[in-house]
Wavefront OBJ file of the C-alpha trace (Angstrom):
o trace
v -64.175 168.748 -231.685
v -66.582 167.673 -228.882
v -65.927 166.172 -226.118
v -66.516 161.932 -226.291
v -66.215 159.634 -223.684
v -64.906 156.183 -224.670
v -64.626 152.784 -222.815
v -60.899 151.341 -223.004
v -60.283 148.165 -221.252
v -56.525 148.743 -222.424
v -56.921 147.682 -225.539
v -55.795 150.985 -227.161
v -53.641 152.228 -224.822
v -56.120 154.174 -222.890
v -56.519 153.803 -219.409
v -60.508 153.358 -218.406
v -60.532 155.332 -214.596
v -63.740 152.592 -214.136
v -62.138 149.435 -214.697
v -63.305 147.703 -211.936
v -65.586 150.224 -210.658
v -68.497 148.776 -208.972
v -71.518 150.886 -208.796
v -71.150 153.618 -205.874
v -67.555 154.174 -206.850
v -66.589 157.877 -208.139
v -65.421 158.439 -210.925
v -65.617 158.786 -214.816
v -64.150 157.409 -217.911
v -61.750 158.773 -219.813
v -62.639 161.332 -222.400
v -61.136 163.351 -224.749
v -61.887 166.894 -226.208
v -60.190 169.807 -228.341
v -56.885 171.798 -227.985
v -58.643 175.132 -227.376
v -56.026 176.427 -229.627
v -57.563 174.577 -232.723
v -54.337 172.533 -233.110
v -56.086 169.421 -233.452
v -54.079 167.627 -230.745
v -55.839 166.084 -228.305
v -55.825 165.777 -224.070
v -57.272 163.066 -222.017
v -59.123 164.172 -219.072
v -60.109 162.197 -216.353
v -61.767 162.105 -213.142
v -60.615 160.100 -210.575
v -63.165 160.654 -207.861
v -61.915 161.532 -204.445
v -58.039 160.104 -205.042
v -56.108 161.620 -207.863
v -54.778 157.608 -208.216
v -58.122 155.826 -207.934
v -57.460 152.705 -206.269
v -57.785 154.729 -202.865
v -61.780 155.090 -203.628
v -62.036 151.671 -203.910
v -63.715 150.005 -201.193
v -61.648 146.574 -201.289
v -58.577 148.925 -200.920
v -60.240 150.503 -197.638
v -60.815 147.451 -196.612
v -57.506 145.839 -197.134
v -55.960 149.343 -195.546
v -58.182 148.973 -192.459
v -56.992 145.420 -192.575
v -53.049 146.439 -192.639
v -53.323 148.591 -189.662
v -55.124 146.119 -187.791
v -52.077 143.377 -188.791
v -49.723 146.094 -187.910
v -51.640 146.892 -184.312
v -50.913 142.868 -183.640
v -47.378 142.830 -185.073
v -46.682 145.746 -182.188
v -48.115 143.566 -179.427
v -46.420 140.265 -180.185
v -43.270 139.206 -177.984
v -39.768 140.673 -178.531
v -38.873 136.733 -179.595
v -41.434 137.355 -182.676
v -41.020 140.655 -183.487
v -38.146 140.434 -185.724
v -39.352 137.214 -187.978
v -43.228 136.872 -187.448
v -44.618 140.555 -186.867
v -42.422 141.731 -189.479
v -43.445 138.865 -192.154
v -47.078 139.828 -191.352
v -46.287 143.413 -191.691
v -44.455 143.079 -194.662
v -47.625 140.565 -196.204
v -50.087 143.319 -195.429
v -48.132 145.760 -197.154
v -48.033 143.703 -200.460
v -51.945 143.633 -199.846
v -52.505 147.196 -200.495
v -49.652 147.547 -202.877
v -50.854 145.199 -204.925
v -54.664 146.458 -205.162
v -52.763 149.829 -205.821
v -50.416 148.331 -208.574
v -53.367 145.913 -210.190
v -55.227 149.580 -210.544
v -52.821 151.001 -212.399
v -52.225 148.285 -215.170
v -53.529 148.756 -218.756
v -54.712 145.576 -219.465
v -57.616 143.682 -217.889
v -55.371 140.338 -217.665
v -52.394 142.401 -215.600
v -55.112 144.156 -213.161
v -57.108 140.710 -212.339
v -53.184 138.850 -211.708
v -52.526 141.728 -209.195
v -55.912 141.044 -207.939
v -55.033 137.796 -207.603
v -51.283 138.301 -205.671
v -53.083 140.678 -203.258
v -55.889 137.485 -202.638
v -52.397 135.346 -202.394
v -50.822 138.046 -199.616
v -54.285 138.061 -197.579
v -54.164 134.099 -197.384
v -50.677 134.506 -196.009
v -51.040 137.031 -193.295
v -54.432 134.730 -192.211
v -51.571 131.696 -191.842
v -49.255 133.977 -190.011
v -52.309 134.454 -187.620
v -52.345 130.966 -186.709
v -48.640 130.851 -185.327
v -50.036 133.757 -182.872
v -52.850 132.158 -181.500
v -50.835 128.208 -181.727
v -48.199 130.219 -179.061
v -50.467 132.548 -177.676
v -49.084 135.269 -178.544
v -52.542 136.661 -178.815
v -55.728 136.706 -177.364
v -58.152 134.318 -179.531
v -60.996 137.160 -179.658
v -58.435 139.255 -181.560
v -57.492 136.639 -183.743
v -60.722 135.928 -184.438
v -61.075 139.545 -185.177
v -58.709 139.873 -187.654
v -59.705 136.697 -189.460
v -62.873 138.414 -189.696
v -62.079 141.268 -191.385
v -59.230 139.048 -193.255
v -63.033 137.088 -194.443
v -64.305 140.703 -195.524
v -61.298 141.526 -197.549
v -61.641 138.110 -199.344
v -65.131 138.603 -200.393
v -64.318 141.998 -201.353
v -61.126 141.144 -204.011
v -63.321 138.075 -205.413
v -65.964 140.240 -206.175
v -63.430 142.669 -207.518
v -62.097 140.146 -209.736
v -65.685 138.369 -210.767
v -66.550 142.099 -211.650
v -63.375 142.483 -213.715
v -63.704 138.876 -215.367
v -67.538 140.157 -216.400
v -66.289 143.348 -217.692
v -63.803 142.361 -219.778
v -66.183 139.602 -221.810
v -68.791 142.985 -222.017
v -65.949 144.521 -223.699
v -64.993 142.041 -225.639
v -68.186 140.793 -227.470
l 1 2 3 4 5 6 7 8 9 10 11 12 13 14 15 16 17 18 19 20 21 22 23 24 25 26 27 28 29 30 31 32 33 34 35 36 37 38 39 40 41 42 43 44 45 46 47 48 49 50 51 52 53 54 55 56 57 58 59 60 61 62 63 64 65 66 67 68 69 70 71 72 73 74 75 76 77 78 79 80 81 82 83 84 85 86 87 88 89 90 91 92 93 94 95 96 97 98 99 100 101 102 103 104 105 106 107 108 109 110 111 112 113 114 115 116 117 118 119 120 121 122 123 124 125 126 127 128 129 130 131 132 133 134 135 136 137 138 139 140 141 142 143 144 145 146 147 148 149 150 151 152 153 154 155 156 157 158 159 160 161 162 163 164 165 166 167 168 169 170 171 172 173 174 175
């Protein structure tokens, strides 16, 4: 049997490794070819570019990383009084970021990876809030903040292009 390559938003229970691929992203899509045996049963192979997960090529996931260890460099540098509730709230926002461009990835269905999408827009908007305590108390300088917000401005345009590029996708695939 030769090899065929097949686009799967999740509908069959394939995983598509370009769901939400914008062009310059590696990899391919799923295909499937022979047993060399002759049995007739089939193996998926895929290529997942530089990651073996995927969502680590992405650029709104190096974004949102570069992001997490910029919140994290803050969190480090606030007073002892806000370390324990503020930096680690922030910490633990910009952790959900990531993980949930990560998890959103790995979903099957274009409705479960555009809600993750969505959480990880929701976790962004609070770390930004959790800024403002910081600079309201100053905590920290307003040229960092301002910094941060920056790339927090970045990340945003990044996941709702992400998610436009999804939405557009998945009404390709379904007409």
């Amino acid at each position: 049997m030769p090899t065929t390559s097949r686009q799967a938003g999740g509908h069959n229970g394939t995983r598509n490794t370009e769901l939400g691929r914008p062009a310059g992203c590696a990899g391919k899509a799923i295909g499937t070819e022979a047993n060399a045996e002759g049995s007739g049963a089939t193996k998926v192979t895929v290529n997942y570019g530089k990651s073996a997960f995927g969502f680590e090529d992405l650029e709104v996931y190096a974004a949102a990383r570069s992001f997490r260890g910029s919140v994290y460099e803050i969190g480090k540098k606030l007073p002892q009084c806000e370390r324990f509730v503020l930096a680690r709230q922030m910490m633990r926002a910009a952790v959900s970021l990531t993980n949930n461009i990560a998890e959103g990835h790995g979903r099957y269905t274009w409705q479960d990876t555009i809600h993750f999408f969505r959480q990880a827009r929701g976790s962004l908007h609070e770390i930004v809030d959790d800024l403002n305590p910081c600079e309201d108390q100053s905590c920290a300088d307003k040229s960092v903040i301002r910094g941060l917000k920056d790339q927090a401005i970045r990340v945003l345009q990044l996941l709702n292009g992400y998610i436009r590029y999804l939405r557009s996708s998945q009404q390709d695939s379904d007409t």
